[in-house]
C-alpha positions in Angstrom: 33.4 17.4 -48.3 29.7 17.4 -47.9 30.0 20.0 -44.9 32.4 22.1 -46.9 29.5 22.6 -50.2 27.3 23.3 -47.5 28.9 25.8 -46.0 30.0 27.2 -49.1 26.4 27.4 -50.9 25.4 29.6 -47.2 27.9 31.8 -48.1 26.8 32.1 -51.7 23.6 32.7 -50.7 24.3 35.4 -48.0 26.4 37.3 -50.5 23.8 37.0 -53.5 21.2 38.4 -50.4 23.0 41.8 -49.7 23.9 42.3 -53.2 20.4 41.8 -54.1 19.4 44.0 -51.0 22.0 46.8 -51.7 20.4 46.8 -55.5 17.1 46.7 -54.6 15.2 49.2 -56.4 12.8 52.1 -54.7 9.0 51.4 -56.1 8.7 53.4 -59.0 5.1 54.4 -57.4 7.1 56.0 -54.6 9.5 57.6 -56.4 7.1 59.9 -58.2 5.0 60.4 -55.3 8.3 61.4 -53.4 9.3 63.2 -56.2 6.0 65.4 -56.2 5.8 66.3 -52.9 9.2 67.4 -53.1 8.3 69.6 -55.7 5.1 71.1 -53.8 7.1 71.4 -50.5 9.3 74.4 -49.3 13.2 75.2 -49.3 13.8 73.5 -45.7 13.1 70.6 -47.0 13.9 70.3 -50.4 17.9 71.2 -49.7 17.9 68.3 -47.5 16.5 65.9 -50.1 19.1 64.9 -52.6 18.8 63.2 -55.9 15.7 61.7 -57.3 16.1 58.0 -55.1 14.0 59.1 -51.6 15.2 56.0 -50.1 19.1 56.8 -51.2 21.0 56.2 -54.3 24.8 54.8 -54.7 26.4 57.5 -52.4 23.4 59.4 -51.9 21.7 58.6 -48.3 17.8 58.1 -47.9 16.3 61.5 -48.0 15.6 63.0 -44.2 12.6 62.2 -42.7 12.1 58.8 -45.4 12.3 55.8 -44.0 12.0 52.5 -46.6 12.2 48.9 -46.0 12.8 46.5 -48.7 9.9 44.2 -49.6 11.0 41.5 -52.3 12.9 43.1 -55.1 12.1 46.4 -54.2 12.3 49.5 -51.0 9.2 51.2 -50.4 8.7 54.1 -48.4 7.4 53.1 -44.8 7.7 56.5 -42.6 7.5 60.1 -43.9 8.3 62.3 -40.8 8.5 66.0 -41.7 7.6 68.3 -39.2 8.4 71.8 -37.6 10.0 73.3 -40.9 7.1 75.8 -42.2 5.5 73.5 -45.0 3.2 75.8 -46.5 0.2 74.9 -48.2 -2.4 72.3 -48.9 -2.4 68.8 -47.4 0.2 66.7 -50.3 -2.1 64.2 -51.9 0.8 62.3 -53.2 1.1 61.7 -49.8 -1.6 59.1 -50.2 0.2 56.6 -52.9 2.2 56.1 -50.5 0.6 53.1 -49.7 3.0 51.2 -47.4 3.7 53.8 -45.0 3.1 53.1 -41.4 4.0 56.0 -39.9 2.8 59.8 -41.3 3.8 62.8 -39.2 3.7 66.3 -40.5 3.1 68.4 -37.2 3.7 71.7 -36.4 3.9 73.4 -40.0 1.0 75.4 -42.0 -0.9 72.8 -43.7 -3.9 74.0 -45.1 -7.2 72.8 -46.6 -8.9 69.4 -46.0 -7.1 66.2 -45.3 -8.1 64.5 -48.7 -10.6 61.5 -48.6 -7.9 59.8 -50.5 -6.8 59.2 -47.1 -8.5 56.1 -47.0 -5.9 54.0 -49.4 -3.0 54.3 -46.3 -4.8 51.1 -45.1 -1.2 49.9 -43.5 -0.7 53.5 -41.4 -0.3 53.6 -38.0 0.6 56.9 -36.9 -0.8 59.7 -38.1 0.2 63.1 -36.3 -0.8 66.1 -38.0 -1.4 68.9 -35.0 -0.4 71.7 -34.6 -1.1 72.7 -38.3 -4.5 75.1 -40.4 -6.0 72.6 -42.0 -9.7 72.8 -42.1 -13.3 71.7 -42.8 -15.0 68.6 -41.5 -13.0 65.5 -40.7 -13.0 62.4 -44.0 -15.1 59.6 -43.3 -12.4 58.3 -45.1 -10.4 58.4 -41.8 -12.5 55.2 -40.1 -10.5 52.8 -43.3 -7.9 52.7 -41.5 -8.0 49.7 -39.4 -4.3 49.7 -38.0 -4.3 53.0 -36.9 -3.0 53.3 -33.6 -2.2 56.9 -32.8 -4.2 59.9 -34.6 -3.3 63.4 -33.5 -5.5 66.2 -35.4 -5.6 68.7 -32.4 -4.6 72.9 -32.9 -6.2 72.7 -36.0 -9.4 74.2 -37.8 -11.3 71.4 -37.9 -14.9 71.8 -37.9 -18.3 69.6 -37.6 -19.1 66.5 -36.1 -16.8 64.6 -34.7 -17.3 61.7 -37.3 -19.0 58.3 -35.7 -16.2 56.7 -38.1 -13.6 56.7 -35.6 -15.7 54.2 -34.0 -14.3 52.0 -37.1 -10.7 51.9 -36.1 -10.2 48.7 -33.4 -6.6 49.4 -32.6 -6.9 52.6 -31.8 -5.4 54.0 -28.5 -4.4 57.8 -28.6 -6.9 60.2 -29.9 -6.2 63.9 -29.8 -9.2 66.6 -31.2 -8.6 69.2 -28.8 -8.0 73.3 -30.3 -10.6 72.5 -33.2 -14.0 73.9 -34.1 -16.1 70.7 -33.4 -19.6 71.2 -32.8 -22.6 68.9 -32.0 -22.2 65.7 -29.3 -19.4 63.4 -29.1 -20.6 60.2 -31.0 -21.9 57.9 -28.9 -20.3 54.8 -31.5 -16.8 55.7 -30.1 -17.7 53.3 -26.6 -16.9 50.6 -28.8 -12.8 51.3 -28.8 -11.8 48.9 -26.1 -8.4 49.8 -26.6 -8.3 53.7 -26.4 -6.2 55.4 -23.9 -6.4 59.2 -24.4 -9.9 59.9 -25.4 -13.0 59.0 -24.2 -17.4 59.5 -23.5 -17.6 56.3 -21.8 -16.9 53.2 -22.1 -13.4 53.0 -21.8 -12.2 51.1 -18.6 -8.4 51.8 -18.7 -8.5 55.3 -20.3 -6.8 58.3 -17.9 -7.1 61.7 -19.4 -9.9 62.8 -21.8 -9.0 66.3 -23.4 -11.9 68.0 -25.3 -11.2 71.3 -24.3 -11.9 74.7 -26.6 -14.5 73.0 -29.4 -17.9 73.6 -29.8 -19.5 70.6 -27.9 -23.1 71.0 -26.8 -24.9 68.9 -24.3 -24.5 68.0 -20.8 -21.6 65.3 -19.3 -22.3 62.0 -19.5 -22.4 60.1 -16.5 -21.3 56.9 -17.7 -18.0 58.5 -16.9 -18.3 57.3 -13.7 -17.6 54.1 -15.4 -13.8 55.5 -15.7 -12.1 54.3 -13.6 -9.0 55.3 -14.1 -9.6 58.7 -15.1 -7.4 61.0 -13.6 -7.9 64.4 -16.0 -11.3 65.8 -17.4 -10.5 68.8 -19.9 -13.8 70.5 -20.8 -13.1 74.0 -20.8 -14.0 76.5 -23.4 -16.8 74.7 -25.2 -20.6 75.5 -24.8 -21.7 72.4 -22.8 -24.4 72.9 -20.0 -26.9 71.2 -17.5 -25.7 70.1 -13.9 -22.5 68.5 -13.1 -23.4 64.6 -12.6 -23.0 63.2 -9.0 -21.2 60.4 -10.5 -18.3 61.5 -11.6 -17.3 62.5 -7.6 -16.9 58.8 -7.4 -14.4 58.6 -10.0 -11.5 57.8 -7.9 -8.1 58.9 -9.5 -9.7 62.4 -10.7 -7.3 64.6 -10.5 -7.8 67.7 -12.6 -11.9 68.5 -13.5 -11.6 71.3 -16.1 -15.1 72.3 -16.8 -14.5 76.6 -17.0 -16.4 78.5 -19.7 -19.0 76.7 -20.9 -23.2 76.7 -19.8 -22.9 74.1 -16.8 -25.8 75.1 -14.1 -26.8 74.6 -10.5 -24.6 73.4 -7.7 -21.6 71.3 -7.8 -22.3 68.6 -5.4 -20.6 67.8 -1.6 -18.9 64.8 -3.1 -16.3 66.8 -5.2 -15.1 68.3 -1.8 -14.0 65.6 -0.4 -12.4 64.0 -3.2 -9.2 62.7 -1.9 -6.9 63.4 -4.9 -8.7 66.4 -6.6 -6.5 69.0 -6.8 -8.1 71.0 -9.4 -11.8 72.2 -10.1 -12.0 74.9 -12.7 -15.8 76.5 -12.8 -14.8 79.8 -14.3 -17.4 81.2 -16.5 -20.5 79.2 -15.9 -23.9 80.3 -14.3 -23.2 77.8 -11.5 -25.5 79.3 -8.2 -24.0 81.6 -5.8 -21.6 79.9 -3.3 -20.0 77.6 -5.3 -16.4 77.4 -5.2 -13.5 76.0 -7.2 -10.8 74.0 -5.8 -7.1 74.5 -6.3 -5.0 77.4 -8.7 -6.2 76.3 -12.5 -2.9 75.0 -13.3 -2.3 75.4 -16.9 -2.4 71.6 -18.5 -0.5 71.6 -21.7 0.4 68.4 -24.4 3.9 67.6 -24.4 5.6 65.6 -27.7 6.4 63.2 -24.8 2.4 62.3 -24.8 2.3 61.0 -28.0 5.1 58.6 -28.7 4.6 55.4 -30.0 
């Protein structure tokens, strides 16, 4: 008898669970933030969300691209993927009351303007992929609040100014893409204290293997703590207006692959060592004042960013 009140209050108390969870109301806060960047946003994606419930309503399902989780007595809105459908217009700051969401991707539309400073509040995001868009003006501060961002993707955009030294705030990050933007100035030197990035680097960065900062407006000379990379097998510099010689160093580097350096100021002779790298297979010098008799080295293969590079 004892076994069979058991058994019977589990059952009670699954049942009472999904009815609870099929109930469970969306946040009020992210309903109306939903609700507003539905009304800011374009036909594509408006048809596609239905009724006034993003995360689904009786027979309505979630809204595409809305992804919600229930937390307690409630869903909340965790991912908000809406990309490649021609979203015209400013960056949604209702975007940013969205304060569970972990993952934020709105590449490849026409976002314009700033990214808010409001930015700051998504203090449990992740992800946040917005290339491939027009936004503009200097990068947030904002940006270094938050402390779980893993992946950050602001590349073919307008961006312009420093690169901000608050990056250097973000520990878990591991993907950072700034590449097709109008930064100017030196690459902060506070960024050699993210132990964990992968995809961008000055220095610093043991296990890192390509470093894109191609077409921006960097200044300066390379680094030669790069030789410090020892994994590096890509170097993507063109189109920028760095300058100075071409450090010894970064010969010894030995998984370099691909040394883009084309079109910017870089001087004097590229040394011996590059020559006999045994794995280079590309050295782009085009459009430098290099001295006469200096060649390149393989035939400037086109590197381009597939989606593929920036899954979580």
């Amino acid at each position: 008898m004892a076994s069979f009140c058991s058994l019977t209050l589990i059952l009670i108390s699954i049942f009472t669970f999904s009815i609870s969870v099929a109930h469970s109301k969306t946040l009020k806060r992210d309903v109306k933030a939903l609700n507003e960047i539905k009304a800011s946003l374009g036909w594509r994606v408006v048809y596609a969300w239905v009724g006034d419930d993003p995360c689904g309503d009786g027979n309505l399902p979630p809204w595409s691209g809305v992804t919600c989780s229930t937390q307690g007595d409630y869903r909340v809105v965790t991912e908000l993927e809406v990309y490649a459908v021609s979203i015209v217009g400013p960056f949604p700051i209702a975007v940013t009351n969205l304060l569970d969401l972990t993952r934020l991707d709105l590449h490849n539309n026409k976002l314009t303007g700033p990214i808010p400073p409001q930015i700051g509040r998504l203090r449990r995001l992740r992800m946040l992929n917005l290339r491939w868009n027009k936004l503009q003006d200097v990068l947030p501060p904002e940006i270094g609040e938050l402390k779980r961002l893993t992946h950050l993707s602001l590349s073919f955009n307008n961006f312009k100014g420093e690169i901000p030294r608050e990056l250097a705030n973000l520990p878990e990050l591991r993907y950072l893409y700034l590449q097709e933007n109008r930064f100017t100035g030196r690459v902060p030197a506070e960024l050699g204290t993210l132990q964990n990035l992968r995809h961008l680097d000055v220095g610093g960065f043991p296990v890192l293997r390509n470093l894109y900062l191609n077409n921006n407006y960097l200044t300066g000379g390379i680094p030669a703590q790069l030789a410090n990379l020892t994994n590096l097998e890509i170097l993507y510099l063109s189109y920028n207006k760095m300058s100075g010689a071409i450090p010894r160093a970064l010969a010894h580097i030995p998984k370099l692959t691909y040394l883009y350096l084309d079109h910017n100021h870089f001087s004097g002779r590229i040394p011996d060592a590059f020559y006999k790298h045994p794995f280079l297979k590309e050295l782009n010098i085009e459009g430098n004042t290099f001295r006469p008799g200096v060649n390149p080295i393989g035939s400037h293969k086109v590197l381009e960013l597939s989606d593929t590079d920036f899954l979580v």
